[in-house]
N, CA, C and O atoms as a MOPAC input file, in Angstrom:
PM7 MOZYME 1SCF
protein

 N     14.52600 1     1.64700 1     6.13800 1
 C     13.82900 1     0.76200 1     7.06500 1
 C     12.51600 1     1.42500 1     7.48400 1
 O     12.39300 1     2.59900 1     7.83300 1
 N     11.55000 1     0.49500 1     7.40000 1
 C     10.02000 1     0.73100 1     7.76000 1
 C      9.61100 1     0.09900 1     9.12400 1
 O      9.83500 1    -1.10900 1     9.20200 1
 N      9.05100 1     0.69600 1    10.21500 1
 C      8.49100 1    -0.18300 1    10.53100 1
 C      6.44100 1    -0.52700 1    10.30300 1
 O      5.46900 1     0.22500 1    10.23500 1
 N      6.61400 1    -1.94800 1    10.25900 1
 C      5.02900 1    -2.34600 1     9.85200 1
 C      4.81700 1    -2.72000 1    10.88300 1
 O      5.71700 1    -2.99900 1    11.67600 1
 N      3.32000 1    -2.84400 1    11.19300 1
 C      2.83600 1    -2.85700 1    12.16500 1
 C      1.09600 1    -3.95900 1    11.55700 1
 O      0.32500 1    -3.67600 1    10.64100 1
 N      1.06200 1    -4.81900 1    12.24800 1
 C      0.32100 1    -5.91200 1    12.26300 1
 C     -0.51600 1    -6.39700 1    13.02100 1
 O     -0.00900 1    -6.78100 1    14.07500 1
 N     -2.04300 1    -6.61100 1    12.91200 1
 C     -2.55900 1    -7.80000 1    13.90200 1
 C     -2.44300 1    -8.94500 1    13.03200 1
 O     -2.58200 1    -9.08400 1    11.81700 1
 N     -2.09300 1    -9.89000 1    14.17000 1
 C     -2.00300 1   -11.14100 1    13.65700 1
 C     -3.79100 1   -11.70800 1    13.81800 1
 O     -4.44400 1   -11.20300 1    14.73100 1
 N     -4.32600 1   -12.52600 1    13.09000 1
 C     -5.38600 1   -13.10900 1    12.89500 1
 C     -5.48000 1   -14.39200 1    13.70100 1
 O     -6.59400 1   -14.83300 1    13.98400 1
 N     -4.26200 1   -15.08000 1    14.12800 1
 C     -4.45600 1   -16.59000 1    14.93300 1
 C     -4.15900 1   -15.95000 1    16.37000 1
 O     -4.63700 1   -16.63900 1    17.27100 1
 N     -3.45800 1   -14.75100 1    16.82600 1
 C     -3.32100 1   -14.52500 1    18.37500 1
 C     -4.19700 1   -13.21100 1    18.46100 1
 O     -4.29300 1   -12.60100 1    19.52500 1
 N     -4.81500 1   -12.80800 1    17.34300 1
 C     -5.03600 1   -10.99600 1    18.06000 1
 C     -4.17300 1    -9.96700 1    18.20700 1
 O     -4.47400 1    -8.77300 1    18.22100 1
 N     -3.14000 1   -10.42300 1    18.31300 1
 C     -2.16500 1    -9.72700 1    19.16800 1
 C     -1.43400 1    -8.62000 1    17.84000 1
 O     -1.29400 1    -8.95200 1    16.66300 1
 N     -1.03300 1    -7.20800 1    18.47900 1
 C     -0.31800 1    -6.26400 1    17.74100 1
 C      1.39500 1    -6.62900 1    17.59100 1
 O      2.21500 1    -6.56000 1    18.50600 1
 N      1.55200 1    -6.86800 1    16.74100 1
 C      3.11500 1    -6.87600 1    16.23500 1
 C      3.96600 1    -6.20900 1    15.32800 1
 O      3.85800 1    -6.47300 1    14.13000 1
 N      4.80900 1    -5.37400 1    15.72300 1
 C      5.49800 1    -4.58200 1    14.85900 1
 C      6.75500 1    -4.91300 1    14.37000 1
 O      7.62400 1    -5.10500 1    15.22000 1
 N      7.22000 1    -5.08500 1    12.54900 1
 C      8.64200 1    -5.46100 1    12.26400 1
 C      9.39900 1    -4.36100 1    11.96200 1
 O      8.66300 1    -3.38200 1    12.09100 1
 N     10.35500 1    -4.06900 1    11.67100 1
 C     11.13400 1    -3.38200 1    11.39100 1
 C     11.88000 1    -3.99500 1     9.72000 1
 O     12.67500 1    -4.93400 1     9.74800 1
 N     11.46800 1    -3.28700 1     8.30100 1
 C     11.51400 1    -3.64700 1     7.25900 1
 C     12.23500 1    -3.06400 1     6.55500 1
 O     12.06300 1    -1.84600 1     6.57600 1
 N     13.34200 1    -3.58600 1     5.63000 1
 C     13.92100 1    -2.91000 1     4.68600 1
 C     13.01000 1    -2.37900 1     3.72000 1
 O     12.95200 1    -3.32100 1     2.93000 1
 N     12.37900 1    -1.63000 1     3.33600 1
 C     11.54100 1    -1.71700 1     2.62600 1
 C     10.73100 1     0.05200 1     2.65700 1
 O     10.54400 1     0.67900 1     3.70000 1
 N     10.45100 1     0.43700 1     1.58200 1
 C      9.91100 1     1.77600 1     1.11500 1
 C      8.87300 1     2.21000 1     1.02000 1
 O      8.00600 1     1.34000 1     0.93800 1
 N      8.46200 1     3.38800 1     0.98500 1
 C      6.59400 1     3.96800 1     0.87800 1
 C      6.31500 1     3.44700 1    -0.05500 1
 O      5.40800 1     2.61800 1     0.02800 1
 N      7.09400 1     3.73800 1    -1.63800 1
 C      7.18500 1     3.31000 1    -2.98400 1
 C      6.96100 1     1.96900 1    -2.62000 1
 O      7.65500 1     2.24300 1    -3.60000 1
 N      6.78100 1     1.04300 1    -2.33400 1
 C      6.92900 1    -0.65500 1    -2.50500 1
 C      5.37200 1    -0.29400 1    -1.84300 1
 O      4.37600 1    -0.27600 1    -2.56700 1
 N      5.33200 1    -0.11400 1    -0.90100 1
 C      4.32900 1    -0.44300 1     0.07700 1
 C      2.47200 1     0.27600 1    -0.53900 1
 O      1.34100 1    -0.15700 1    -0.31700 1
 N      3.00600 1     1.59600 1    -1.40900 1
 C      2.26000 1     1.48900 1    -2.53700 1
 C      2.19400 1     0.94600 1    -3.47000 1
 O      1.24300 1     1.18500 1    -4.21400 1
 N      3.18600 1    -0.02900 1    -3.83600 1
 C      2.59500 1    -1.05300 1    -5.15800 1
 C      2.06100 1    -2.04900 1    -5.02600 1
 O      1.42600 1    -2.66500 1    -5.88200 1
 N      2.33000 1    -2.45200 1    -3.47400 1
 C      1.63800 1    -3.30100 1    -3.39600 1
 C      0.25400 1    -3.06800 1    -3.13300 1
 O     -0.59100 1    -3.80600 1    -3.64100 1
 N     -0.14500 1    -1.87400 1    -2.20200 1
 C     -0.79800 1    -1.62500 1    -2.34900 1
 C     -2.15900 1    -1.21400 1    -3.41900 1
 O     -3.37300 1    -1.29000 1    -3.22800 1
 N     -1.32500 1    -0.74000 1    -4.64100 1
 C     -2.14800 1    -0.79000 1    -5.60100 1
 C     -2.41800 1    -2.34500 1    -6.56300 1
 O     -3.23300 1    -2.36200 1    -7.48500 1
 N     -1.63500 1    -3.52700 1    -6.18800 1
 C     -2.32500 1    -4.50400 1    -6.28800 1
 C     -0.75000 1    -5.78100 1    -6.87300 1
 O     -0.50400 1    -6.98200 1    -6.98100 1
 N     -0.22000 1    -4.65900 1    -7.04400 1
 C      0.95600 1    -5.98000 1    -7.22700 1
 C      1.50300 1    -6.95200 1    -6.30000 1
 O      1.60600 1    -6.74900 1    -5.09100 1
 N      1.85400 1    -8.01600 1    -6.90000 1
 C      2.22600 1    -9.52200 1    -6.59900 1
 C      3.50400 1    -9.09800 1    -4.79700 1
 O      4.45800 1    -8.43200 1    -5.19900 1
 N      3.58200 1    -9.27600 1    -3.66900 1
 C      4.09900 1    -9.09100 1    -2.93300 1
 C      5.26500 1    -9.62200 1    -2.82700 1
 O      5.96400 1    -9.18600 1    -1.91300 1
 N      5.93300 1   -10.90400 1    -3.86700 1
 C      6.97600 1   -11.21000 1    -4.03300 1
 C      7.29800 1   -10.78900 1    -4.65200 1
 O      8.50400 1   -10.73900 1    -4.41100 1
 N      6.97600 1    -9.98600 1    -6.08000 1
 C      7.79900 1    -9.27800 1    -6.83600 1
 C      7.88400 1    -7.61400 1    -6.04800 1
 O      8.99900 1    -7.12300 1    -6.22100 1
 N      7.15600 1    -6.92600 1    -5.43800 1
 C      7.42200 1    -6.04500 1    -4.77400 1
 C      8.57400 1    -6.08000 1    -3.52800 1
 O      9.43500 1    -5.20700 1    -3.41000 1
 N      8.44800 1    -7.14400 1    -2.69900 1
 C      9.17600 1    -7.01600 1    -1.51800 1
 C     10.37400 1    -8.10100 1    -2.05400 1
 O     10.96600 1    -8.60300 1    -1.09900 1
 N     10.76300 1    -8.47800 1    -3.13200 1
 C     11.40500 1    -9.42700 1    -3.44300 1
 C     12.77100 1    -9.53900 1    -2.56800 1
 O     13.33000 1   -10.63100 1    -2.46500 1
 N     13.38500 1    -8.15600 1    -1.82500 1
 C     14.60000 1    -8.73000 1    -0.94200 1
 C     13.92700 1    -8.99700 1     0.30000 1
 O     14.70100 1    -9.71500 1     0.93500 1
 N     12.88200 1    -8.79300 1     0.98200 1
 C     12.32400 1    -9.53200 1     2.14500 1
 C     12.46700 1   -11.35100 1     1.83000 1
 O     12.41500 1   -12.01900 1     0.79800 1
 N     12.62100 1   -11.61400 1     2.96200 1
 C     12.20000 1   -13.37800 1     3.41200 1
 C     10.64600 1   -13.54500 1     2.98000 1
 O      9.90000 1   -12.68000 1     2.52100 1
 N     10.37900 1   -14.89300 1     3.25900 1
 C      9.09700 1   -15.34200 1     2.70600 1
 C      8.45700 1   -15.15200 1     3.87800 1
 O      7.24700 1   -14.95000 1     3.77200 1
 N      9.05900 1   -15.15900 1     5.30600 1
 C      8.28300 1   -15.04800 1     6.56200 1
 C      7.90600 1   -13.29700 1     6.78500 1
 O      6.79100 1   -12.93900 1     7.16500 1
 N      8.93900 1   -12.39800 1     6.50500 1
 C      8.54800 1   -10.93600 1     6.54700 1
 C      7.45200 1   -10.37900 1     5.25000 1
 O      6.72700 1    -9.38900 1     5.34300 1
 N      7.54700 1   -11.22100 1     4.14800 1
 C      6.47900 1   -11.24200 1     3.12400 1
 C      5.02200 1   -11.55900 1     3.59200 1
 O      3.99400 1   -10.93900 1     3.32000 1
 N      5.19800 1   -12.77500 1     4.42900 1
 C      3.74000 1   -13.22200 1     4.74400 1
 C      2.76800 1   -12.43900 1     6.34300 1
 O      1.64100 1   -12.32200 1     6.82400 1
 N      4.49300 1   -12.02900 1     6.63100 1
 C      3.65900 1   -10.22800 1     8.00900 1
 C      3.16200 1    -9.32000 1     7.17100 1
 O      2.14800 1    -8.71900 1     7.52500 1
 N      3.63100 1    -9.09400 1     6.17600 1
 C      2.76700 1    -7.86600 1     5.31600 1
 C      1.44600 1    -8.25600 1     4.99800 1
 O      0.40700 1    -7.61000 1     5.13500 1
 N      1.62700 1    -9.45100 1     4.53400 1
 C      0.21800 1    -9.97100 1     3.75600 1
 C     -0.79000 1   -10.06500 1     5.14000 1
 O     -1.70100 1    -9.25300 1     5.30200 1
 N     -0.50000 1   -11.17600 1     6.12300 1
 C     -1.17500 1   -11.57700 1     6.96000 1
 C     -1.30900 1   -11.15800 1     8.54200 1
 O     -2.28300 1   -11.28600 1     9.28400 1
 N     -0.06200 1   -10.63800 1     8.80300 1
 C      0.17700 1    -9.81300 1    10.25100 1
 C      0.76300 1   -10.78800 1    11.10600 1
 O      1.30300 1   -10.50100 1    12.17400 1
 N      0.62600 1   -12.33200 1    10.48600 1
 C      1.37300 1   -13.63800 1    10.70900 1
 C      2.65700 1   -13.64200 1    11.20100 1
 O      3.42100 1   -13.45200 1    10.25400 1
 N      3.50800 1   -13.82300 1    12.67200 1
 C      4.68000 1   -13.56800 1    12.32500 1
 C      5.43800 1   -14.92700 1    12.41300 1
 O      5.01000 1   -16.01200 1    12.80500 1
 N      6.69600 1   -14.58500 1    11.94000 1
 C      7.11300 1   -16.25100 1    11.66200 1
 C      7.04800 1   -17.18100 1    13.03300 1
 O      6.36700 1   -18.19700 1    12.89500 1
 N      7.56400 1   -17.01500 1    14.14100 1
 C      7.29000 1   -17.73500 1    15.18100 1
 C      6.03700 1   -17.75600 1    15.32000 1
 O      5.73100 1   -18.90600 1    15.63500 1
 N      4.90500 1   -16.93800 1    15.24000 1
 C      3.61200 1   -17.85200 1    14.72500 1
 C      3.42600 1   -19.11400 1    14.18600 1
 O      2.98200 1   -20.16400 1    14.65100 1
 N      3.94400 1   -18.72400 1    12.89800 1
 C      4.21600 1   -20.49500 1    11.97000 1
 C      4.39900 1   -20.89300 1    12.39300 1
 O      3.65700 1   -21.78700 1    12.80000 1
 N      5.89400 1   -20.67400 1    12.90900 1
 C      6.59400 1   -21.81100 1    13.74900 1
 C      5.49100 1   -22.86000 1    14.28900 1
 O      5.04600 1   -23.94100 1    13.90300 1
 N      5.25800 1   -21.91700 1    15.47000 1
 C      4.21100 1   -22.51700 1    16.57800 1
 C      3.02200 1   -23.34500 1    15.91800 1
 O      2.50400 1   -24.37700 1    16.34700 1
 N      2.74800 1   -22.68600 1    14.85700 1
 C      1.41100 1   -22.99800 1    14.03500 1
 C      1.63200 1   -24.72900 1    13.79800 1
 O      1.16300 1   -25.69300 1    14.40300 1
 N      2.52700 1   -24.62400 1    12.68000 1
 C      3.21800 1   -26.19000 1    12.32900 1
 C      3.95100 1   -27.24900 1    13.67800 1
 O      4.23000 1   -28.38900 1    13.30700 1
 N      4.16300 1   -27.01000 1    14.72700 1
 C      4.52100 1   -27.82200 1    15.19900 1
 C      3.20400 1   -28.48700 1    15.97300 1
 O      3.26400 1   -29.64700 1    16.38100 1
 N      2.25100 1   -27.83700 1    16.11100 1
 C      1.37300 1   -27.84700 1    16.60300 1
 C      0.57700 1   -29.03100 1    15.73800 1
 O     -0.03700 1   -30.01900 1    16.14100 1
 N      0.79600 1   -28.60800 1    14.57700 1
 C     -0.05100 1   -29.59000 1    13.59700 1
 C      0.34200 1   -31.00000 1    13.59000 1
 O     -0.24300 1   -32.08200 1    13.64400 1
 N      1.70000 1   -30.53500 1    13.49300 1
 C      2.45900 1   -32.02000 1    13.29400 1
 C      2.63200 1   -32.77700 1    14.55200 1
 O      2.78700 1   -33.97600 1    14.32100 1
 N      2.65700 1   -32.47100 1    15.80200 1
 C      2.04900 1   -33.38500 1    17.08800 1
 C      1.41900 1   -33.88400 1    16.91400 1
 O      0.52000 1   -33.32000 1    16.29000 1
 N      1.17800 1   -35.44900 1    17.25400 1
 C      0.35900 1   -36.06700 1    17.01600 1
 C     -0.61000 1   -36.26200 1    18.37400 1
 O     -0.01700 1   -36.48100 1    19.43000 1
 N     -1.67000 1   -36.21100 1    18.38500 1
 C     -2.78600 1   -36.03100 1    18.86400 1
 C     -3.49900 1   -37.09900 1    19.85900 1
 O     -4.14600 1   -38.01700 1    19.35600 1
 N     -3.39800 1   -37.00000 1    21.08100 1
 C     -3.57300 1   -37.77700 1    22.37000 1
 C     -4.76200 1   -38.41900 1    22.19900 1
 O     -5.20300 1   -39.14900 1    23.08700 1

């Protein structure tokens, strides 16, 4: 277990996960490989904190937001 550590881009805000996940992975991806084939036992939401700093209740929030319809 890793923990990563993130700004998110839609709040600013610092967020840290706690990841199954290795130095070894975190350099391949780093050196440029595909993040689903690297983190392939992560979720698609702990995939897209690596990529983006995004965390899933972000989304969450993100999409419901969208899908309200608009006063």
């Amino acid at each position: 277990m890793m923990e990563i550590t993130r700004v998110s881009p839609l709040s600013g805000k610092s967020h840290t996960m706690d990841l199954d996940i290795t130095q070894a992975q975190i350099d391949r991806y780093s050196a440029g490989e595909f993040v689903q084939v690297v983190f392939f036992n992560l979720s698609a939401g702990e995939r897209e904190f690596i990529k983006t700093g995004i965390t899933p209740e972000e989304w969450d929030n993100l999409m419901k937001a969208v899908e309200e319809p608009s006063e």
